[in-house]
VEXDREN-2710 file (C-alpha; in Angstrom, 1 decimal):
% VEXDREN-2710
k/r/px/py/pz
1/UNK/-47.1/-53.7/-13.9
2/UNK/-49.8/-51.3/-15.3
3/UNK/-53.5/-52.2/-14.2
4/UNK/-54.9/-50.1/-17.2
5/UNK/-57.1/-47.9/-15.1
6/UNK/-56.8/-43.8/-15.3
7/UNK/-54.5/-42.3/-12.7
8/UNK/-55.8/-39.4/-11.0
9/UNK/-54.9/-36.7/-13.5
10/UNK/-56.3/-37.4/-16.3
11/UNK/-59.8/-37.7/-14.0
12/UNK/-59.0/-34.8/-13.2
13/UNK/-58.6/-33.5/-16.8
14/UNK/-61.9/-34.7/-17.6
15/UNK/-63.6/-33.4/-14.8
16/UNK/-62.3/-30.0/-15.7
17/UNK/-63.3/-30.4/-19.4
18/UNK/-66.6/-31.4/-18.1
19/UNK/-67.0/-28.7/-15.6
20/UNK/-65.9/-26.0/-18.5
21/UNK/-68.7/-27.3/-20.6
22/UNK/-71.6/-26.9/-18.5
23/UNK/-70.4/-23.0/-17.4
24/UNK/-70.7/-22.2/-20.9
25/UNK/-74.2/-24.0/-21.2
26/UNK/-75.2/-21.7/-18.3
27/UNK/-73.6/-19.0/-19.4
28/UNK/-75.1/-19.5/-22.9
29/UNK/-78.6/-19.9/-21.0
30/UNK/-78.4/-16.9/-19.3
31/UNK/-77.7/-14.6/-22.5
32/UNK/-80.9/-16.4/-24.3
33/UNK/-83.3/-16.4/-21.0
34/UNK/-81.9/-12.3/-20.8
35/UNK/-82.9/-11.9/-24.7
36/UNK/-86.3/-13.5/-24.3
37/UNK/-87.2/-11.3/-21.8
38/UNK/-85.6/-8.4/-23.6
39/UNK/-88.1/-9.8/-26.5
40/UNK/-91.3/-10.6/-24.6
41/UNK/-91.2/-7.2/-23.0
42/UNK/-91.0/-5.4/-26.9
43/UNK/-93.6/-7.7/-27.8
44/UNK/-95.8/-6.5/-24.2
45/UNK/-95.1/-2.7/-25.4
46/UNK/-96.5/-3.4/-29.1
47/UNK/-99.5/-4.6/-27.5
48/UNK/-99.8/-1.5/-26.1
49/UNK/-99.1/-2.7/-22.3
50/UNK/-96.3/0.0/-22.3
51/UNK/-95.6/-0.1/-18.0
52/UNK/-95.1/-3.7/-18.0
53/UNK/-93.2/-3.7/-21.1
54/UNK/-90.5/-1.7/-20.1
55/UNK/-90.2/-3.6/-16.9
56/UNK/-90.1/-6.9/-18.5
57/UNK/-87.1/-5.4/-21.3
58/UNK/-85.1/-4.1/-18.1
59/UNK/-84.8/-7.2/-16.0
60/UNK/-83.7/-8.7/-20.1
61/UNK/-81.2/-6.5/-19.9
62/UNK/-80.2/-6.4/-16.9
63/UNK/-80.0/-10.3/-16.9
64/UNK/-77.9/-10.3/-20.9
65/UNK/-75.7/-7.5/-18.6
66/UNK/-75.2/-9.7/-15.8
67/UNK/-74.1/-12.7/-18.0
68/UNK/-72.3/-10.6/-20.8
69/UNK/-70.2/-9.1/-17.4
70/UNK/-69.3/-12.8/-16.3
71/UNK/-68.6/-14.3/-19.5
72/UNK/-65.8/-11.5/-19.7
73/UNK/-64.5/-11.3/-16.3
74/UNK/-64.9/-14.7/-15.1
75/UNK/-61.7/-16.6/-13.8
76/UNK/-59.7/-19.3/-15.8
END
């Protein structure tokens, strides 16, 4: 007779679904965060803070690098 609750695989399905959704949010984050940065350090050069600009727009890009790299090569 069938109790009715989940067997272990499809908790395991949803954990996976679940754990699939949240790397995306992060990776997601990570592109924005890196874009922001990328943004806040053109804005810094306009103002005519040119040093810390471009130090701000590398660690952007570094960081949409970083997270462009891992969306692409991450495992499956």
């Amino acid at each position: 007779m069938r109790s009715g609750a989940p067997d272990g695989g499809e908790l395991l399905g949803d954990a996976d679904r679940s754990a699939e959704v949240w790397v995306q949010v992060g990776l997601w984050g990570g592109l924005l965060s890196g874009a922001a940065l990328v943004l806040i350090g053109v804005l810094t050069m306009i103002a005519g803070f040119v040093g810390p600009g471009v130090w701000i727009s590398a660690v952007g890009a570094l960081t949409v690098l970083g997270f462009v790299l891992m969306r692409r090569f991450r495992a499956r």
